[in-house]
N, C-alpha and C positions, 0 to 999 in steps of 0.2 A: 153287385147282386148275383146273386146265381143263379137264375135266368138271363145276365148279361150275358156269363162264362156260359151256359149250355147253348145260345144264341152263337158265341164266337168260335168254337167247338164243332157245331152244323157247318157254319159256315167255312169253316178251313177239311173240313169233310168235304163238304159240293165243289169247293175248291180242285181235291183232289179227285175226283171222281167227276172226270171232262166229261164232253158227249163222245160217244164211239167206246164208253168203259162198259163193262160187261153187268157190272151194279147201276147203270146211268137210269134205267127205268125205272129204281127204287129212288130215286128221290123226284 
């Protein structure tokens, strides 16, 4: 579905975006 795909997308984004990243307060 694709909300699965925009669901798996976020989450390989926060993935990439640790704590201590400079976008870490946008999510």
């Amino acid at each position: 579905s694709a909300g699965g795909k925009v669901c798996a997308i976020c989450r390989g984004i926060f993935v990439a975006v640790k704590e201590g990243h400079p976008a870490y307060h946008r999510w």
